[in-house]
C-alpha positions in Angstrom: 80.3 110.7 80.7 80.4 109.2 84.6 79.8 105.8 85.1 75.6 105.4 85.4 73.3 102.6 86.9 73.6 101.1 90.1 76.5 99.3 92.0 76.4 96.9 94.3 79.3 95.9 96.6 80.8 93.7 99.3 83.9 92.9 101.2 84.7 90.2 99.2 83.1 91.3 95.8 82.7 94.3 93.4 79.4 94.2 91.9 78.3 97.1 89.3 76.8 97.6 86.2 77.2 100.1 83.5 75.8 101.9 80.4 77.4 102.4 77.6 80.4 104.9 77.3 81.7 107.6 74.4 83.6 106.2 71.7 87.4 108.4 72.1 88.8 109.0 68.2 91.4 111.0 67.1 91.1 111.6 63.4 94.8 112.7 62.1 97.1 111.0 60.3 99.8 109.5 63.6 98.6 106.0 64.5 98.3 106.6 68.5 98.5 103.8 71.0 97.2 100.5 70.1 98.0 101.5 66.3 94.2 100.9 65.2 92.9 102.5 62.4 89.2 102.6 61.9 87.6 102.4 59.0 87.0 105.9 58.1 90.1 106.8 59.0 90.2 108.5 62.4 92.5 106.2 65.1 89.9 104.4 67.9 92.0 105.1 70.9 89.2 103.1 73.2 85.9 101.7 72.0 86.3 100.1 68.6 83.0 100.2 67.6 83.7 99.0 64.7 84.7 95.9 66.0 81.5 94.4 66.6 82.6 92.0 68.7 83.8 94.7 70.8 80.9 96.6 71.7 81.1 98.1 75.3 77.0 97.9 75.7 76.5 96.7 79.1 73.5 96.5 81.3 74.0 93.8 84.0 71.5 91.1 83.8 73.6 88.4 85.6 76.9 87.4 87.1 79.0 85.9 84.1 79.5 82.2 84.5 81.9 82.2 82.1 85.7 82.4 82.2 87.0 85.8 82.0 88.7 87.4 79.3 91.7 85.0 79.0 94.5 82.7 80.3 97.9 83.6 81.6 100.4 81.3 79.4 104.4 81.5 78.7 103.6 82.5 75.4 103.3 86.3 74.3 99.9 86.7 74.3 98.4 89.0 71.4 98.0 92.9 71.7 94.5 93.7 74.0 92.2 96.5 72.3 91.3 99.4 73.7 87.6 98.8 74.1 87.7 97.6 77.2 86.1 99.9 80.5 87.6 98.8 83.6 90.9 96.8 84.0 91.0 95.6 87.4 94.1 95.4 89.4 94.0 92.4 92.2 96.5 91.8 95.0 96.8 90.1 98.3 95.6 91.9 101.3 99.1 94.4 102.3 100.3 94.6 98.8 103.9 94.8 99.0 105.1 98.6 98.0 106.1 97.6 94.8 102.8 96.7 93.7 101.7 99.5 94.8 104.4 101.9 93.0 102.2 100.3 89.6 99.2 102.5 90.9 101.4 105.4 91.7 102.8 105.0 88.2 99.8 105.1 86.2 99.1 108.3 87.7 100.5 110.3 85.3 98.6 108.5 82.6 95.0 109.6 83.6 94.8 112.4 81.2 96.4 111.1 78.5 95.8 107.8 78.3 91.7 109.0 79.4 91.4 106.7 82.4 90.3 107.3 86.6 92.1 104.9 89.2 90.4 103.9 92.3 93.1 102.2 94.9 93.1 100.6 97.9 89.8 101.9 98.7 87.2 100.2 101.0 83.7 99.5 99.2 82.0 102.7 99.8 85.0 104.6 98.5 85.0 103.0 95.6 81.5 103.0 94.9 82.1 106.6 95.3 85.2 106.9 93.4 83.2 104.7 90.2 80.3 107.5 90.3 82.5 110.4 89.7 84.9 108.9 86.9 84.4 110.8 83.7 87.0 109.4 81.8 86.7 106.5 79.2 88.3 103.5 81.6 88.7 103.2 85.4 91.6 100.9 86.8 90.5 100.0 90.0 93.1 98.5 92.2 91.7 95.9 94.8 92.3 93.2 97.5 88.4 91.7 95.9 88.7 88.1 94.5 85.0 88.2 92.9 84.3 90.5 90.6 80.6 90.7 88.9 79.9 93.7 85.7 77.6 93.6 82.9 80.4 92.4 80.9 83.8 90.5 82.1 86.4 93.1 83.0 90.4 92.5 82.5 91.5 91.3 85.6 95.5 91.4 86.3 96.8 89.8 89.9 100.1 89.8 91.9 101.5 87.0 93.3 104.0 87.2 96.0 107.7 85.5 97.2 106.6 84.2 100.6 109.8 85.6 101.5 108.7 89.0 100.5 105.8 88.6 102.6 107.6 87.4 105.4 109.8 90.7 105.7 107.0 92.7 105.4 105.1 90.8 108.2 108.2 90.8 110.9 109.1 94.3 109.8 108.5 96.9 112.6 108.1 94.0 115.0 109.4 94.2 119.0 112.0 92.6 119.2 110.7 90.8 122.4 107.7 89.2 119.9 110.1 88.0 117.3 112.1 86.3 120.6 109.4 84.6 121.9 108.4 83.5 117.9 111.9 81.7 117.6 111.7 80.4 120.8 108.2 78.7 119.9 109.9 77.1 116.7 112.6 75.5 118.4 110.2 74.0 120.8 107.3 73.4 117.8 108.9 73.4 114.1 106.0 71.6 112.9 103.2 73.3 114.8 99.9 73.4 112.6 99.0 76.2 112.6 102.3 77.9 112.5 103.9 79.9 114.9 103.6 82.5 113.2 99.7 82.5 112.8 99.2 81.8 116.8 101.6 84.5 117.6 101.8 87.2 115.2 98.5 86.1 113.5 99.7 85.8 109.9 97.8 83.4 108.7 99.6 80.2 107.0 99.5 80.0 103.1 97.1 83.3 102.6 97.6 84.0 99.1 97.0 80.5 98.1 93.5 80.8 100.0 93.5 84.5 98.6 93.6 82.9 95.2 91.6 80.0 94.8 88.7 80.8 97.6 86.6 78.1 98.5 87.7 75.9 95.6 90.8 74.9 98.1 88.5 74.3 101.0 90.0 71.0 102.8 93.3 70.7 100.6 96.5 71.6 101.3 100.1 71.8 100.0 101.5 71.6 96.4 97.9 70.4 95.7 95.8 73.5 96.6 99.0 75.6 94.7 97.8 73.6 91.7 94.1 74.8 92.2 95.4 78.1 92.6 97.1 78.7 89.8 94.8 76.7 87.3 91.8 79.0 88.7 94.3 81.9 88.1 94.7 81.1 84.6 90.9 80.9 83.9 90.6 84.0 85.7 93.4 86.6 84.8 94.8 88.2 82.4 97.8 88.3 83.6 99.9 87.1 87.2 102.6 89.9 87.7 104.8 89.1 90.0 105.3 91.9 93.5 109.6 91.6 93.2 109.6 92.2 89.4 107.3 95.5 89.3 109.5 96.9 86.2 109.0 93.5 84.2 105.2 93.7 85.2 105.1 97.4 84.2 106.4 96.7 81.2 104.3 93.5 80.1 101.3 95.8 80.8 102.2 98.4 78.4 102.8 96.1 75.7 99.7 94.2 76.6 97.4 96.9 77.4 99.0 99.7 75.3 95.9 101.9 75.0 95.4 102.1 78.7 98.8 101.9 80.0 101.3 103.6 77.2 104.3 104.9 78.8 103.8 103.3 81.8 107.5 102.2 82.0 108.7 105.4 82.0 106.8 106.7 84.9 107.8 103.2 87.0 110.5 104.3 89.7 110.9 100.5 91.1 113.4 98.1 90.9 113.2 94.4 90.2 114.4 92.1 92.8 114.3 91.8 96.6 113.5 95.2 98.9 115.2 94.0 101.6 118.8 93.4 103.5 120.5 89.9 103.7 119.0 88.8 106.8 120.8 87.8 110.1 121.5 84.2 110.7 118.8 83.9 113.1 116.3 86.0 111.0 117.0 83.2 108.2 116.3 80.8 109.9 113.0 82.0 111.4 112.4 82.9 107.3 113.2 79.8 106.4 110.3 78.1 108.6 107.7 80.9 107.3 108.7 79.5 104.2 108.3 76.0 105.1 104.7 77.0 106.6 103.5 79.0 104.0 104.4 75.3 101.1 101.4 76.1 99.0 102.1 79.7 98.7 105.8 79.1 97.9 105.0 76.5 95.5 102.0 79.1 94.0 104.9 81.8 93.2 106.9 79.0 91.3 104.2 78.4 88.7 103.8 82.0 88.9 107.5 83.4 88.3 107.6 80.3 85.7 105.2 81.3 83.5 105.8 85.4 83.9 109.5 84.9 82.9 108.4 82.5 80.0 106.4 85.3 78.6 109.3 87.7 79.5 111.2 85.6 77.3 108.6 85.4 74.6 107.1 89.1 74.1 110.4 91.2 75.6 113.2 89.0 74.5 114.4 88.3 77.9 113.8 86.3 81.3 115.7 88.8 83.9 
């Protein structure tokens, strides 16, 4: 059945609603995926209707003011049922490959796992790309920070290393621009805005805004870090982080096992930095991205902090 109803969209926000989709069963005696046995019997790979609670009947009457489905903690949150339509990958605007090698590896997984994935599309695309799913669930992968359905979807986010970001902004660079860059931070170190948003027009701690929106309007620092992340763990699911794409990988098909089962084994990345020990003069010049990009640093510390605490909790280990 394709997604029906009307969808409404912005560069900033997803809006859709969505009627009510087939239950998927497989009566037979192997307990498949999220190991849930209905009642007469058959396995409920997806809906769970008979979970009440759980019933995917959605027309959209408003945007939900409430909370979404749950908060990210260092404990090991409980297994997520299958009943849920769209699980909505979030990321910063140029998603480091890594984050994006989680799309590629959840290709494989369309058929039998009976999910579509819309990534990295622009808002008519993925209006598009919702109409013509047939399949039980859609993933849609998405730099949107606002998302409004008929009923709360299960939102998962990246954060980012600023020093992941920073070799993916200076990568491919003249060498002439990255020059004149140093030469402006030996004259300006504590230029506000950086140098590095007046000259190569990255703009200073944009994950942080990324993350908390307007609710970081006017603050700054380790403070607007700490909106950030409280808002993230209203908002999310989970907060994967971009350098540890085979730990993420992995926390999703334990957490979402009916829409991402064998997930891991498709996932060709590596944990850990992409990149080369820098120069001497290219760690210095990442050093002061660093040091203007404070609240996004100190973002990706709560964030690593409570990913590896869960590590630790569901998987048995923090690397």
């Amino acid at each position: 059945m394709a997604w029906g109803s009307t969808r409404r969209f912005s560069t900033n926000a997803v809006k859709f609603d969505f009627h009510t989709g087939r239950n998927v069963r497989h009566c037979r005696s192997t307990v498949l995926k999220d190991k849930t046995v209905a009642e007469d019997g058959c396995i409920v790979v997806h809906a769970h209707d008979f979970e009440p609670e759980l019933y995917d009947r959605a027309r959209a009457v408003a945007v939900p003011s409430r909370p979404y489905v749950t908060a990210t903690t260092s404990a090991c949150p409980p297994v997520k049922s299958g009943a849920h339509r769209l699980v909505v990958l979030a990321a910063p605007p140029d998603a480091a490959p890594a984050t994006k090698g989680l799309i590629r590896a959840m290709q494989p997984l369309t058929v039998a796992n009976d999910f579509s994935v819309c990534a990295w599309l622009d808002a008519r695309a993925t209006r598009k790309c919702l109409l013509k799913s047939n399949k039980y669930a859609v993933v849609l992968a998405t730099t949107a920070t606002d998302f409004s359905f008929g009923r709360p979807p299960l939102v998962v986010a990246i954060a980012r290393d600023p020093r992941e970001r920073y070799a993916q902004q200076v990568a491919g660079r003249p060498r002439r621009v990255l020059h004149q860059v140093d030469d402006c931070l030996t004259q300006f170190a504590s230029l506000s805005p950086s140098c590095f948003q007046n000259m190569l027009f990255v703009d200073d701690d944009a994950d942080v805004a990324w993350f908390c929106g307007d609710a970081c309007a006017g603050v700054r620092g380790a403070e607007a870090a700490q909106i950030a992340w409280r808002r993230a763990k209203e908002r999310f699911l989970l907060v994967g982080l971009s350098d540890r794409p085979t730990a993420t990988a992995a926390e999703l098909e334990r957490l979402l096992p009916s829409h991402f089962l064998r997930l891991s084994r498709h996932h060709r990345g590596r944990d850990g930095p992409r990149r080369r020990a820098p120069a001497k003069v290219d760690r210095a010049r990442e050093a002061a991205f660093v040091a203007a990009n404070v609240a996004d640093a100190a973002f990706y510390e709560l964030a690593r902090e409570a990913f590896m605490g869960r590590r630790l909790a569901c998987h048995g280990n923090s690397s």
